[in-house]
C-alpha positions as CSV (number, residue, x, y, z in Angstrom):
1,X,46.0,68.9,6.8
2,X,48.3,65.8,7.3
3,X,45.1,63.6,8.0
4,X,43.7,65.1,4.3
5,X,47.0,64.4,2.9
6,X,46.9,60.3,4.2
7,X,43.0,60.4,3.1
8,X,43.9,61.1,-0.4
9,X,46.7,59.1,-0.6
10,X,45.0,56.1,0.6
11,X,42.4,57.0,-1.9
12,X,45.0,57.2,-4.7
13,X,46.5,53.7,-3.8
14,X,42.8,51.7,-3.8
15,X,42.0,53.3,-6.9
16,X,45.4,52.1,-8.3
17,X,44.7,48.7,-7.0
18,X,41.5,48.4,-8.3
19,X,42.5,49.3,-11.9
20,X,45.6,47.1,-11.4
21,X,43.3,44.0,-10.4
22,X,40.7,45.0,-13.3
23,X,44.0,45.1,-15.8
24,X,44.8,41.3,-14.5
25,X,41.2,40.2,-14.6
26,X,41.2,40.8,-18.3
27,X,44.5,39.9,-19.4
28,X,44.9,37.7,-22.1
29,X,47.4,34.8,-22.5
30,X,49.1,35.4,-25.8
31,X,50.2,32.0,-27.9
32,X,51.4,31.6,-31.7
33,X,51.3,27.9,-33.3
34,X,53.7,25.3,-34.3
35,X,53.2,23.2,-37.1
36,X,53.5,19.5,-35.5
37,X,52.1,17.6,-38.7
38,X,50.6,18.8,-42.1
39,X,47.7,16.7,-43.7
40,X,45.7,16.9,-47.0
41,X,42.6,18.8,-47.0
42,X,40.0,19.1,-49.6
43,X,40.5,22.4,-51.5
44,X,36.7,22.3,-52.6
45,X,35.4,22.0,-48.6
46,X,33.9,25.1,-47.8
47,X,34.6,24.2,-44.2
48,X,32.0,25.7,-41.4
49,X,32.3,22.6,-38.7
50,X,34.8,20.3,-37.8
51,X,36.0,17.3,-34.8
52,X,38.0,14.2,-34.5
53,X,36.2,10.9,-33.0
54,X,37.3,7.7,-32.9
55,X,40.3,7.9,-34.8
56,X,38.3,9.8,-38.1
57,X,37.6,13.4,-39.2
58,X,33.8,14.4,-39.2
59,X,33.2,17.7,-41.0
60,X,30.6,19.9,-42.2
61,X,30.7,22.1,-45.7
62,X,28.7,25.1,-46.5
63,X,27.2,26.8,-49.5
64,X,23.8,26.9,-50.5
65,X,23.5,23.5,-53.3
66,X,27.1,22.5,-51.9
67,X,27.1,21.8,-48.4
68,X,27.5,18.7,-47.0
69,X,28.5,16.0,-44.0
70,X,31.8,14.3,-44.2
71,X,33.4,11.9,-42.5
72,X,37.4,12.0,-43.5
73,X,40.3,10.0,-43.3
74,X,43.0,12.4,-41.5
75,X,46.6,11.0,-43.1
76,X,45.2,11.3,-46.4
77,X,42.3,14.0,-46.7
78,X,40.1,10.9,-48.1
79,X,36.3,11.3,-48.0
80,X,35.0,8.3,-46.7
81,X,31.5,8.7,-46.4
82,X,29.1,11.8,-47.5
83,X,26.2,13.2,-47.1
84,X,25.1,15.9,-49.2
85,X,22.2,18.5,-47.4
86,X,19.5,19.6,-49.4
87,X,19.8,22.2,-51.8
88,X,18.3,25.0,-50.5
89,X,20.7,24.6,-47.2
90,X,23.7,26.6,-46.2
91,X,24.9,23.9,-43.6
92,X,26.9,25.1,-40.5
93,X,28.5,23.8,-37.4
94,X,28.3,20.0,-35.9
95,X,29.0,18.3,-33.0
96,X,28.7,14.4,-31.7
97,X,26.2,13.4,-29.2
98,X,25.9,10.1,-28.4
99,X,25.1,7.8,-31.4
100,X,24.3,11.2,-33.5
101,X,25.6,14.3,-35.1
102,X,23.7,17.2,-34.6
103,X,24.2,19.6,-37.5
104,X,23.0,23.5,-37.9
105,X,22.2,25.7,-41.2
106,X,23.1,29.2,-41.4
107,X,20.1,31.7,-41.9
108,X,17.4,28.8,-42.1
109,X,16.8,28.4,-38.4
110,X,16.6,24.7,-38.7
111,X,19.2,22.0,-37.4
112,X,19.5,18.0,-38.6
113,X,20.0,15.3,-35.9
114,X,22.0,13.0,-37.8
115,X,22.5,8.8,-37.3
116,X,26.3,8.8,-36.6
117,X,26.6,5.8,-38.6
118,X,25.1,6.0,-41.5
119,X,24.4,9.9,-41.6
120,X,20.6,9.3,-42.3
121,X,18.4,12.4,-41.2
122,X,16.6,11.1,-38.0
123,X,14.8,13.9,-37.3
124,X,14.9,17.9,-37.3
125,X,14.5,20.9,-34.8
126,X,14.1,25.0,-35.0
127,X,15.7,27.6,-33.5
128,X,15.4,31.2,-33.7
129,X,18.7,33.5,-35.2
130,X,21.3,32.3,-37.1
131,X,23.5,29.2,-36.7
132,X,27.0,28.8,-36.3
133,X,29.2,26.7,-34.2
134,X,28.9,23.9,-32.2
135,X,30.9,21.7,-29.4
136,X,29.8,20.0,-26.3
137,X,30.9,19.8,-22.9
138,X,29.4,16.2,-21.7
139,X,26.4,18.0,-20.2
140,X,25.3,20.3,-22.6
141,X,25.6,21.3,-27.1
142,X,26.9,24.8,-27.3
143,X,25.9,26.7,-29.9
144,X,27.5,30.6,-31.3
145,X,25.0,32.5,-33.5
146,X,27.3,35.4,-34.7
147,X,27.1,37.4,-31.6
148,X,28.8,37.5,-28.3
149,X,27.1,34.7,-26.7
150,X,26.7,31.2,-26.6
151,X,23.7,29.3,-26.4
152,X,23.6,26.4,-24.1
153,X,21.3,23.6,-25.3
154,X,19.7,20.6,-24.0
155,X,20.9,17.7,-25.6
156,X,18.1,15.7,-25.6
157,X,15.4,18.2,-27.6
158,X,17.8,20.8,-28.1
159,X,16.2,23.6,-25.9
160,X,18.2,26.6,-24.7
161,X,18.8,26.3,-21.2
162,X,21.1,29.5,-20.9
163,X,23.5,32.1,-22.8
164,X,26.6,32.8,-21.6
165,X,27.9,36.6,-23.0
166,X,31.9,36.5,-24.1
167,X,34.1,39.0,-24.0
168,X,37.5,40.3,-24.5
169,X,39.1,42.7,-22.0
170,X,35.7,43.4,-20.4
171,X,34.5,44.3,-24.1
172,X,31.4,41.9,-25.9
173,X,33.4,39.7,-28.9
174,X,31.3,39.1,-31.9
175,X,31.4,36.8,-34.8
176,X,32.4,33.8,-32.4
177,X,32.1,31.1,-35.2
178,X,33.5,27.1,-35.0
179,X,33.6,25.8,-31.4
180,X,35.9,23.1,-30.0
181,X,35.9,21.7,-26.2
182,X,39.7,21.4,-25.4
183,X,40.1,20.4,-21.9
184,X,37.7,22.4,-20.3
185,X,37.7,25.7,-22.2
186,X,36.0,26.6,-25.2
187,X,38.4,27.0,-28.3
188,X,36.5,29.7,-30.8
189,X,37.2,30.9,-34.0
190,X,36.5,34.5,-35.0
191,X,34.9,35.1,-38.3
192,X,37.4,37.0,-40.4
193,X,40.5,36.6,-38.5
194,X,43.4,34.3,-38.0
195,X,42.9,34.0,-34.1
196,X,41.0,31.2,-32.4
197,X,40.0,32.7,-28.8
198,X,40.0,30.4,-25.4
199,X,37.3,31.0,-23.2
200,X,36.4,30.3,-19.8
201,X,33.1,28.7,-19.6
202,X,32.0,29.7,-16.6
203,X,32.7,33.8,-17.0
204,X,32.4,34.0,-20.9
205,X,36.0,35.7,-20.1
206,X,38.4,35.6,-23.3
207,X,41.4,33.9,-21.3
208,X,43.8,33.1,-24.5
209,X,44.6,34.2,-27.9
210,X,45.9,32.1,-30.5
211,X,47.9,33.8,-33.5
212,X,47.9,31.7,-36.5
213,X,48.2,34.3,-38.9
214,X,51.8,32.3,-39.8
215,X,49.3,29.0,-41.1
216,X,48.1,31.3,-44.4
217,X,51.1,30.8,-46.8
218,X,51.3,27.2,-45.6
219,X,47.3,26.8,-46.2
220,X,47.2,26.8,-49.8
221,X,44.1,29.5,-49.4
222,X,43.2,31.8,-52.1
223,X,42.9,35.4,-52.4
224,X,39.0,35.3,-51.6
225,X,38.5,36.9,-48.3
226,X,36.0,34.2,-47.4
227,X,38.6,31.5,-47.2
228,X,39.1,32.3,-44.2
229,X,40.8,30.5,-40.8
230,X,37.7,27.8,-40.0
231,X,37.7,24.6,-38.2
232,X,38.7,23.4,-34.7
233,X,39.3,19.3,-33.6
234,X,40.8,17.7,-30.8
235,X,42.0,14.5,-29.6
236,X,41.4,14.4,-26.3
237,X,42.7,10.8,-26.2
238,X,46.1,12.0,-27.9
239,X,46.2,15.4,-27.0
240,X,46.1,16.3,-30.4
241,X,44.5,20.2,-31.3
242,X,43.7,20.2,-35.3
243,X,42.5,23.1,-37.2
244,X,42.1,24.0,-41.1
245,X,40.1,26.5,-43.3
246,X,37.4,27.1,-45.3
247,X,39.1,25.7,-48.8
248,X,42.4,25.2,-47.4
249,X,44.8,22.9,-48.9
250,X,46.1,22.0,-45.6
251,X,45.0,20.8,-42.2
252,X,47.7,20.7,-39.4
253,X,48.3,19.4,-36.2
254,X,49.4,22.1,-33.9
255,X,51.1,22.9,-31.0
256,X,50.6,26.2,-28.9
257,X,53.9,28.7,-28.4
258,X,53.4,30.9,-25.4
259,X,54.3,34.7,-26.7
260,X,52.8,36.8,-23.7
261,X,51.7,34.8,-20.9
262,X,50.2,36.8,-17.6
């Protein structure tokens, strides 16, 4: 009877453990943001990709017959050099590579390889699903469609080499949109929310949540429900983590305030 007794308990106890160690797996670091610096940000940019290189802005607007690719002075908000996509183009996210910009489109399964310099079309490629965000780690362009994973391209013909599924608490996370490489994780935001998500490249695990739900007075937004929390930059030179919206007012400089931190 004893020996049953000690079975069960030890039982009991692994089974705690194992829930405990599942709970810590999957807990998420909780942050909400300070405003370091607040900059001008074109009311009319419909804003679907965003980073910071070499001291300027580079930015992607969507809308089919009004998207376009910026390149933006950040004090001011000043468009310094456009290009605007063709008509029938609902442009999406963009990242640097090299001496390019590789763009996507939303629903037209077609992406635009882009001369850094003078934002001439060099060339295009295809890709099946939607487009969304983009970023790059050094080694590879990653790419979000919409659903819970990321697409990991080749950067020299843009083939996808591998998909990495993200989730949050164990659970798939969906409408992963704008992407931004901040020291090693992936900075995401989700579609229809005011939280940018951190993710660990390697598991796909949601390891940070960033509340910026207090940005919306400040952002100048309007009542449509489209003008939503969109845009992710960093200087990695300055340490500097930027983010805006789609027809914000505003861009800020921000700074991350631990709230709940496992």
């Amino acid at each position: 009877m004893r020996l049953r007794q000690a079975l069960l308990t030890a039982v009991t106890l692994v089974s705690a453990l194992l829930c405990n160690c599942a709970q810590a797996q999957w807990r998420v670091a909780k942050f909400n943001a300070e405003v370091v610096h607040s900059y001008p940000h074109d009311v009319d940019a419909f804003t679907q990709g965003l980073f910071f290189l070499n001291d300027f802005l580079y930015e992607s607007t969507g809308l089919e017959g009004r998207s376009s690719l910026r390149k933006v002075k950040l004090e001011t908000g000043a468009v310094l050099q456009k290009h605007v996509v063709e008509a029938n183009y609902f442009a999406e996210g963009i990242v640097n590579w090299k001496s390019e910009i590789v763009g996507l489109t939303y629903k037209s399964q077609t992406g635009f390889i882009y001369d850094l310099e003078t934002f001439k079309v060099r060339r295009r490629f295809t890709y099946v699903g939607e487009g969304w965000g983009l970023t790059q780690d050094g080694r590879h362009i990653i790419m979000s469609d919409g659903t819970e994973y990321l697409r990991f391209l080749d950067p020299r013909d843009l083939r996808e080499t591998a998909r990495l599924k993200v989730t949050y608490e164990g659970k798939p996370l969906n409408n992963i949109n704008e992407l931004e490489w901040v020291d090693g994780e992936i900075f995401a935001n989700v579609w229809l929310t005011n939280d940018i998500v951190r993710i660990n490249p390697k598991t796909g695990a949601v390891v940070g949540l960033i509340d910026l739900t207090s940005l919306n007075q400040l952002s100048g937004r309007s009542s449509d429900p489209n003008d939503t929390l969109n845009g992710i930059a960093y200087d990695s030179a300055r340490k500097r983590l930027f983010v805006t919206g789609k027809r914000w007012k505003r861009l800020f400089e921000i700074s991350l305030i631990p709230i709940d931190h496992p």
